[in-house]
Every structure is written in C-alpha cells, then in structure tokens.
C-alpha positions as CSV (number, residue, x, y, z in Angstrom):
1,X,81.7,-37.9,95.6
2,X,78.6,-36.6,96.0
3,X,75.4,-37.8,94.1
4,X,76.0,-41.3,94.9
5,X,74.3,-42.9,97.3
6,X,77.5,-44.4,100.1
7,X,78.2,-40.5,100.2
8,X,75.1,-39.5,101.2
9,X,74.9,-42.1,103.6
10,X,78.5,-41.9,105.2
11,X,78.2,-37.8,105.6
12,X,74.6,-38.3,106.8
13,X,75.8,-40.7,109.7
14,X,78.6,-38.7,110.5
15,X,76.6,-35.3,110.9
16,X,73.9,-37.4,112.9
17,X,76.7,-39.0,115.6
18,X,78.3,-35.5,115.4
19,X,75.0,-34.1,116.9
20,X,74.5,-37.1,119.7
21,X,78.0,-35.7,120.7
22,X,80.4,-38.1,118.8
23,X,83.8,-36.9,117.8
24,X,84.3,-38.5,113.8
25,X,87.0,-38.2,112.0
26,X,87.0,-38.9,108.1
27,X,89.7,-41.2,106.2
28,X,89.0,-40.8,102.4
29,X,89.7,-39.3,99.0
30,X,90.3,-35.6,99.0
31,X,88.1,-33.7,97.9
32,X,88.9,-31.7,94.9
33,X,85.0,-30.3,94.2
34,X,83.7,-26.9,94.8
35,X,81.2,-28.0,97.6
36,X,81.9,-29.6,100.6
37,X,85.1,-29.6,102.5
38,X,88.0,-31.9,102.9
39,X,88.2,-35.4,105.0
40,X,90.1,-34.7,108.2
41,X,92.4,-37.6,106.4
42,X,93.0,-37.0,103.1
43,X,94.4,-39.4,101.0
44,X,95.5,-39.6,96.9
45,X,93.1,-40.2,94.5
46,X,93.9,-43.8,92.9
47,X,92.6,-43.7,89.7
48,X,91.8,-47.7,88.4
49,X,93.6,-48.5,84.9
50,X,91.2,-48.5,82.5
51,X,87.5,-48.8,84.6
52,X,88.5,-44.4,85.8
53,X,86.1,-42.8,83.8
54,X,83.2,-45.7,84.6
55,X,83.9,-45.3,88.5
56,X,84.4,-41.2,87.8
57,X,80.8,-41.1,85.5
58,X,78.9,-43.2,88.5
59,X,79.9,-40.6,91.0
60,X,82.7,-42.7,92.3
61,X,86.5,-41.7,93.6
62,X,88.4,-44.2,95.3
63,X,91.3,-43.3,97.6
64,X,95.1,-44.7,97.5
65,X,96.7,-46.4,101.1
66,X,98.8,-44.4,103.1
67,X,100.4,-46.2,105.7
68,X,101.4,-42.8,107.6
69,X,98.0,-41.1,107.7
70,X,96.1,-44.2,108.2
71,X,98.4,-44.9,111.7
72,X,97.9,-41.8,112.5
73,X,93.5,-41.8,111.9
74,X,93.9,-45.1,113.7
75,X,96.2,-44.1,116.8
76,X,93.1,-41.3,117.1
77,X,90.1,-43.2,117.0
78,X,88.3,-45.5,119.7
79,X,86.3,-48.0,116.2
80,X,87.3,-48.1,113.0
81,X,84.2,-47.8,110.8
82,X,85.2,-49.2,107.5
83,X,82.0,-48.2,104.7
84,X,83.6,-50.5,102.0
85,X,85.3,-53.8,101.1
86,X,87.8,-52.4,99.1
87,X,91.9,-52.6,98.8
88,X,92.0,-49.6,101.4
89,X,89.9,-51.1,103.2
90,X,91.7,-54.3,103.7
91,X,95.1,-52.8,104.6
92,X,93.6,-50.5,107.5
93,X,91.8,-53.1,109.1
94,X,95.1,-55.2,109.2
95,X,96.7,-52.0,110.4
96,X,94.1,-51.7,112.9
97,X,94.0,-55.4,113.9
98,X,98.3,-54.8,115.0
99,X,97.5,-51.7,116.8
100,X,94.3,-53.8,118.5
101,X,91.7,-51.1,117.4
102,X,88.4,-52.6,116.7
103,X,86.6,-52.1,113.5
104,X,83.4,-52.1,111.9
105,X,82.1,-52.3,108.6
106,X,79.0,-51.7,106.8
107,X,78.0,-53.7,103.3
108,X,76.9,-50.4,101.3
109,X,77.7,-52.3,98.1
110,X,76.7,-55.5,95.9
111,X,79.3,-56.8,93.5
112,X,76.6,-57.0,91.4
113,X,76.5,-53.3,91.6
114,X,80.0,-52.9,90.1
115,X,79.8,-55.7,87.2
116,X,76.7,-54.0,86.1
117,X,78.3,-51.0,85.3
118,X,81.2,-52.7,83.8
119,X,78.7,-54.2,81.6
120,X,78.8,-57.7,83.1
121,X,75.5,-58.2,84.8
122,X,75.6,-62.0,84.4
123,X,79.4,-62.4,85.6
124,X,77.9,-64.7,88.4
125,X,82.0,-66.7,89.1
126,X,83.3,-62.8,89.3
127,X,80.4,-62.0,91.1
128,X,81.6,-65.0,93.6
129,X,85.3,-64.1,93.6
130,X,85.1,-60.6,94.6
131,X,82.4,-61.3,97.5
132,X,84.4,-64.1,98.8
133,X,87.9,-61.6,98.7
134,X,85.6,-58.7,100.4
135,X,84.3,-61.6,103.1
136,X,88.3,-62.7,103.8
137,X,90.0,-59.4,103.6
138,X,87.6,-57.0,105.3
139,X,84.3,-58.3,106.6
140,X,85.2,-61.6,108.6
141,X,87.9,-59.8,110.5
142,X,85.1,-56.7,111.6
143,X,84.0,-57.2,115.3
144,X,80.2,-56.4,113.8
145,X,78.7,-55.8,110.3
146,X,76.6,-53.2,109.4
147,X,73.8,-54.5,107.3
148,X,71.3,-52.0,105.9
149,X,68.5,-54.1,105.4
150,X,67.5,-58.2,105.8
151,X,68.1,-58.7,102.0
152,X,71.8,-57.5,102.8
153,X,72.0,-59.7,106.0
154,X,70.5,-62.9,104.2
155,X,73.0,-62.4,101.1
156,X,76.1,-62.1,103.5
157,X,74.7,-65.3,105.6
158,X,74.7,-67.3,102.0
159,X,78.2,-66.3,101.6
160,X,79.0,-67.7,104.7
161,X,80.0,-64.5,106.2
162,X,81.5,-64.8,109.8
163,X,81.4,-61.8,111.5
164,X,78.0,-61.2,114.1
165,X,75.7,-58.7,111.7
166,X,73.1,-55.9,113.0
167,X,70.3,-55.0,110.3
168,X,70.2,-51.4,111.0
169,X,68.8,-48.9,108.0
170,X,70.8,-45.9,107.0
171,X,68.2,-44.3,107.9
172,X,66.2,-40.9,106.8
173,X,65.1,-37.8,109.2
174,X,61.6,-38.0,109.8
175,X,59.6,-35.0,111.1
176,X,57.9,-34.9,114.0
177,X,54.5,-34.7,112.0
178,X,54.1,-36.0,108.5
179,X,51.9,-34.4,106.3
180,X,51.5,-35.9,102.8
181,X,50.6,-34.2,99.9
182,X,47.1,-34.5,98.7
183,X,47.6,-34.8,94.3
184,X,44.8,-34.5,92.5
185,X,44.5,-36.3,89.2
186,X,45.3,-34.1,86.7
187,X,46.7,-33.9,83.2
188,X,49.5,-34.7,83.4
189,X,50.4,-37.1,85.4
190,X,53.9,-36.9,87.4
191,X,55.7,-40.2,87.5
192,X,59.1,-39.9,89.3
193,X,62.1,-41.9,89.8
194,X,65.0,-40.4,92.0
195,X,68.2,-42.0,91.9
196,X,71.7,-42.4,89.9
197,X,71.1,-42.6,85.9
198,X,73.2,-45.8,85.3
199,X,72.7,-49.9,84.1
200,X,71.5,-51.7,87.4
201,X,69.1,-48.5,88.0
202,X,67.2,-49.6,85.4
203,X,65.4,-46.7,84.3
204,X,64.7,-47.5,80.9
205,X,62.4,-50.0,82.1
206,X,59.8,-47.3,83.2
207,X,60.8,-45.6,79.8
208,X,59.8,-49.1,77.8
209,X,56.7,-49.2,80.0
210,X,55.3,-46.5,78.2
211,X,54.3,-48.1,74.9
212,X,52.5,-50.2,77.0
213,X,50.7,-47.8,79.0
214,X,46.8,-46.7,78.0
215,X,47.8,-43.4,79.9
216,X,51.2,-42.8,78.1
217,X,49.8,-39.5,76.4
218,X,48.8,-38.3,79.8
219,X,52.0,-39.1,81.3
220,X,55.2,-36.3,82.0
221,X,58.0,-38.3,83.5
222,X,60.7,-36.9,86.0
223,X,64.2,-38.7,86.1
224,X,66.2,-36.8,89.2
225,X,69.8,-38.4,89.6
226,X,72.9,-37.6,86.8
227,X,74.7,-40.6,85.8
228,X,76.5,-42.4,82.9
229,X,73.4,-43.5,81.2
230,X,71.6,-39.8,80.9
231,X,71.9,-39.3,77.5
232,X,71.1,-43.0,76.6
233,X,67.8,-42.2,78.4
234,X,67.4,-38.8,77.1
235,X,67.6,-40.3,73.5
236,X,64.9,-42.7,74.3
237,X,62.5,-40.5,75.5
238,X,63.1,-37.8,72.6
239,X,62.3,-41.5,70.7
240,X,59.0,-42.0,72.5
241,X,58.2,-38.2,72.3
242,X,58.7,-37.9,68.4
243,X,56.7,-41.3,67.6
244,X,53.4,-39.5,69.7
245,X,53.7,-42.4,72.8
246,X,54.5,-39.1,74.8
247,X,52.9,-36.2,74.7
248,X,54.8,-34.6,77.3
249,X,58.5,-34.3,77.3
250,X,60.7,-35.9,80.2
251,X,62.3,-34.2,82.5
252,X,65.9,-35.2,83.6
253,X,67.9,-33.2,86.6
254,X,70.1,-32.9,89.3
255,X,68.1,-31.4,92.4
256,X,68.9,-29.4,95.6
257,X,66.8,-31.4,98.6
258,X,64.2,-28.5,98.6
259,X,63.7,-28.7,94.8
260,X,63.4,-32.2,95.0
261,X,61.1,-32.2,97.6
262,X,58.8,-29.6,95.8
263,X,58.9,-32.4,92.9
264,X,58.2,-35.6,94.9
265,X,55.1,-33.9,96.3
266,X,53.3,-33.4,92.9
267,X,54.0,-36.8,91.7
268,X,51.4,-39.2,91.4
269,X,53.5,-42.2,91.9
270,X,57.0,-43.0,92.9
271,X,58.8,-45.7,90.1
272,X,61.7,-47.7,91.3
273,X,63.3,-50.0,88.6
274,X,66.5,-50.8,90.5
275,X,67.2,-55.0,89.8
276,X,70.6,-54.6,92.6
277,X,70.2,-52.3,95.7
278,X,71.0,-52.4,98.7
279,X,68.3,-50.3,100.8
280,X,67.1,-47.3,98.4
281,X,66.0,-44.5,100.7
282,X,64.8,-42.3,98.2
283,X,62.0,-44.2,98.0
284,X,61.0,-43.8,101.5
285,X,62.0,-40.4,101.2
286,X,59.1,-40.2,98.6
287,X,56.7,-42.1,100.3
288,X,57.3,-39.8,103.3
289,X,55.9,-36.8,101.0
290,X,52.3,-39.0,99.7
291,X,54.1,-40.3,96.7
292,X,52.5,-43.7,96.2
293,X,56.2,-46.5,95.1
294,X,55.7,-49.5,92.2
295,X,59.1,-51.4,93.1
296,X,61.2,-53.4,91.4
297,X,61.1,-57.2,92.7
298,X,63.9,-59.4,92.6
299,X,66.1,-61.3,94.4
300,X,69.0,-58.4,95.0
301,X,66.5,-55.7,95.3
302,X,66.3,-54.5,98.7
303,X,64.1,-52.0,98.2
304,X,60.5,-54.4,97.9
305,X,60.5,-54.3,101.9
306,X,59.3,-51.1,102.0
307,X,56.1,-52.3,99.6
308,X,52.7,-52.3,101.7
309,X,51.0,-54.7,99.1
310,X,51.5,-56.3,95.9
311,X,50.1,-53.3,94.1
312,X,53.6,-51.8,94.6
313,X,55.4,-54.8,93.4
314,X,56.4,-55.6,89.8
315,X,58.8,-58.2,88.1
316,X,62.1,-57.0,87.7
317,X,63.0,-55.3,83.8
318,X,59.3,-56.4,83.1
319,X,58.2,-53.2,81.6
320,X,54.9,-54.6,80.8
321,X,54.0,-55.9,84.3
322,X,54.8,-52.1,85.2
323,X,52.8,-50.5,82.7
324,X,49.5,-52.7,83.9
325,X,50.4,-51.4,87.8
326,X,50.8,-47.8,86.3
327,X,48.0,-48.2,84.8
328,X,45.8,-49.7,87.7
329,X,46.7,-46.6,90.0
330,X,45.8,-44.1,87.6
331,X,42.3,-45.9,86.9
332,X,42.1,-45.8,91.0
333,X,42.5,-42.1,92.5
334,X,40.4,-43.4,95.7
335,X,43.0,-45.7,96.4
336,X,46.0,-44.3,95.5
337,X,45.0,-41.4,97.8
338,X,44.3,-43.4,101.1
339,X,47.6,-45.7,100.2
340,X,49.5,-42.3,100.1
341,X,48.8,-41.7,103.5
342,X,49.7,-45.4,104.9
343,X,52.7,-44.9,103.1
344,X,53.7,-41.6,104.8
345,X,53.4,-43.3,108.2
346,X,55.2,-46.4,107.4
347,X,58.1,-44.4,106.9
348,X,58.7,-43.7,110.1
349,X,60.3,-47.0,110.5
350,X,63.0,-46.0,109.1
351,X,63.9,-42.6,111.0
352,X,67.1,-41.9,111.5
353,X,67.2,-41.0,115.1
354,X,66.7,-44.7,115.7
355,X,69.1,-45.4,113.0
356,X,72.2,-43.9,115.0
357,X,70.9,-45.1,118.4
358,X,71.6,-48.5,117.0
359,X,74.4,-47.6,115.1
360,X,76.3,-46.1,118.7
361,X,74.9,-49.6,120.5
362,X,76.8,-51.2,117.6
363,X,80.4,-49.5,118.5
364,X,79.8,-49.7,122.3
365,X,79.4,-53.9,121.5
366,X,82.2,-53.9,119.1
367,X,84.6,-52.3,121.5
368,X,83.2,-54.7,124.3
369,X,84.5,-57.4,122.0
370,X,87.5,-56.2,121.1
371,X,88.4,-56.1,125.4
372,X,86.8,-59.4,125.3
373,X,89.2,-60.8,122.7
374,X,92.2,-59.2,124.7
C-alpha cells in the first residue's frame, strides 16, 4: 500500500531499472485502491487473524501464496528479487530454488518494527525467533542480500546471517544542482517530521519535547505521514495547545511530493524520533531542500549515519535531550544556516542513480553464482 515506506521503495526501484532498460515484473497483493495500477502478478489479499486492522492501519497488505502464478512470475524472470522475509516469501524462494532461478532479497524490515506495533517493544526472545525463521527460510538461501545501510548489514552479521550482503541505499533522485532553501528566522518556527504516525516512529517524543523547550510559544509543528497513532498525537497537541506550551496549533497531513516539498523548504529544522529504522530517506530528502535533521540515536536507528555532527544527534525517547538541541539551533541562525548547506550536498551520497547501478551489479553477480553453483 502506499504511504509506507517498502512501497515507496519497491515502486521507486522498479521505475528506476525500468528506465536503465530492465524488464520488472511485480508479484504482490492486488491492488484494490483508487491510485496506482495492479501488480503484473496479482495475488489474494491474506488478511492475518486478529493483527488485520494493525497491519491494514500501518499502511500494510500482505499477499496469500499461489503456487500457479508464482511458477508462472518465476518461469518469466532471469532473479527473483524477494523485498521481504515473510511466509510468501519463503515458499517462492523454495519454488525458485527447484526451478534453479536465483533470488535476491533485500532486509526492508526490523522485527522490532512489527512487535512495536503490536505493542511489544521489549519482546527481545520474539524478536530472536522471528529473525532467526526470516534468516533460515528466506535470507540464507538468497545468492546476495540487499542491505540498505551498515546498521542493517552489522545486525544481520550478529544474527549470523549467511548469505554475501551488499550495503546499497534505496536511494533518492538527486538533481543535477541543489539549491537549498535560505529560512529566515521568523515567528514561527517550522519544525517538521515526515514519516508514518505509528509507535516505533516516535513522534510524541518531539511532542513531549515541548514543555521543555524555551522556544515552545514560538514553535508551529508539522507532522506529514497518516498512521495508527494520528489521533493519539492530535490529542496531545490540542493538550499542549489548551495549557498555553503552544501557541501555534500543529499541523498533521498526508502530502502530494510537491506539497511536501513546498513544506520541508520552510522548515527550520528536520525532527526524526524513529528508535527502529532501517534507512529513513525522508530525512535526506529534507536535508536535500536546507532543512537542518536532530536524529534519533540508538542502536536500531539507521538513520544517525546521515548526522554531520553531534548537534544532530539526540538520545533515543529523550525528549529533554531534544528540546536542549532544539533549542541550541534556534539560539544559532548563523550556524544553522551554513550547516543547511553541508547538509544539502551530503545528500548526494545517497542518489539514486548510483543506487540502481549497484543494485543491476547485484543481479548480474547473483546470477553469476547461481551458474557457479550449477
């Protein structure tokens, strides 16, 4: 579904190899929205006993195995390119291991990402279980393994994953000449955060961070992203608006990418409170327009790499800590303003030209082995 972030990933990949000339072919839940059109391998939605209107609320639809249209997708395709570790997943690379296809697979997902939303953030044996079934069922048996970013790489390697891994980001486009947005400081002040509304997001750590700001009453914060959590945080910022810690109410939408980039280039800084992720590109999309990031730091929180110093770094859920960095940008305009631009051009390390160069290298090797192996 769209609005999550494996979507926008898998359909930007696939339009990218499209234009280098690649013939893709999508296996995957049909589509029953208004937008977008239907995989070229549709398969029944499998709704999950129970968890459905979780998976449904976080943007999620997961697909039911059929043994007929997988053979077929299969019989078609030169690599597999499996973009989860789920049930499906498992029986079409077996399927694909007997018909001697090989297959890749990118990690787009923590199981820490999952047991946060089921309200189970501490579940550290579950945690284990599932990783170590994705590992033996899917990963292990992929010729390569698409890893987004080091932290993704260095978690898989602790797991004593098997399979060879190539840390290759999802990647953004980049244009040919960046030009970020100059923001003047000025009442008020636009802090953003871009991404879905849900538990392991942490947004309502920014929220919190206000009644510990000296600026709060100068403050208008921008949530874009939908999610399971959006009236939990509307409610709190109504709270922080009624007691006077806000002077300007929040705003909280979905966004076309035009809108959103009108949005990102009037903030003053970019916030992003996510404890679990695995590469968060809307921060560098931000950082590509001037916005200045304060990330989240912790030990499943992928996005820190793209921190220039530690004046972009705070504590995980330490809304405090993030209050005193708010705070210390808004009290330094100078800086904020020459950081914007060293932000905009490290973003370009992360274009994603490069991205599906590598990405093409990584089939071309996986098919290589699969000969190998024969």
């Amino acid at each position: 579904m769209r609005g999550n972030g494996i979507c926008t990933a898998v359909l930007s990949l696939v339009d990218r190899l499209k234009r280098k000339g690649i013939e893709v072919r999508l296996m995957a839940c049909e589509n029953h929205d208004a937008e977008g059109s239907n995989p070229e391998y549709p398969l029944k939605h499998f709704k999950f006993p129970f968890f459905e209107p979780i998976i449904y609320s976080n943007g999620f639809r997961y697909a039911s195995f059929n043994k007929k249209i997988a053979s077929k997708a299969i019989e078609w395709a030169d690599v597999v390119h499996l973009c989860e570790g789920f049930p499906l997943e498992a029986k079409v690379i077996r399927l694909a291991k007997r018909m001697k296809k090989p297959c890749v697979g990118t990690f787009h997902l923590f199981t820490e990402n999952i047991m946060a939303n089921l309200g189970m953030r501490k579940a550290k044996i579950l945690n284990y279980i599932v990783t170590l079934w994705w590992k033996k069922s899917v990963y292990d048996h992929c010729a390569l393994v698409h890893c987004p970013t080091e932290t993704v790489k260095q978690h898989l390697l602790s797991n004593g994953f098997k399979s060879g891994m190539r840390v290759i980001s999802n990647g953004i486009e980049i244009p040919a000449n960046i030009e970020p947005a100059h923001v003047r400081q000025k009442e008020p002040i636009i802090l953003l955060c871009i991404g879905r509304l849900s538990y392991e997001k942490s947004q309502d750590t920014l929220l919190k961070a206000m009644r510990f700001s000296k600026y709060a009453d100068k403050i208008e914060l921008h949530f874009a992203g939908k999610g399971p959590y959006m009236k939990r945080y509307m409610k709190q910022a109504d709270k922080l608006l009624k007691e006077g810690i806000l002077k300007y109410r929040p705003c909280f939408g979905f966004y076309s990418r035009e809108e959103l980039k009108n949005i990102i280039r009037q903030a003053y800084l970019y916030i992003h409170c996510a404890w679990v992720e695995v590469e968060g590109l809307s921060c560098v999309e931000a950082i590509m327009e001037g916005a200045v990031p304060i990330i989240a730091k912790g030990k499943l929180s992928a996005t820190q790499q793209f921190a220039l110093d530690e004046r972009s770094l705070f504590t995980e859920s330490d809304s405090r800590m993030l209050a005193e960095k708010i705070d210390w940008w808004i009290e330094h305009p100078a800086e904020r303003n020459e950081m914007s631009k060293r932000y905009a051009e490290s973003a370009k390390k992360y274009n994603a030209e490069d991205s599906t160069e590598k990405i093409i290298q990584m089939y071309k090797d996986s098919i290589k082995r699969c000969q190998t192996n024969d």
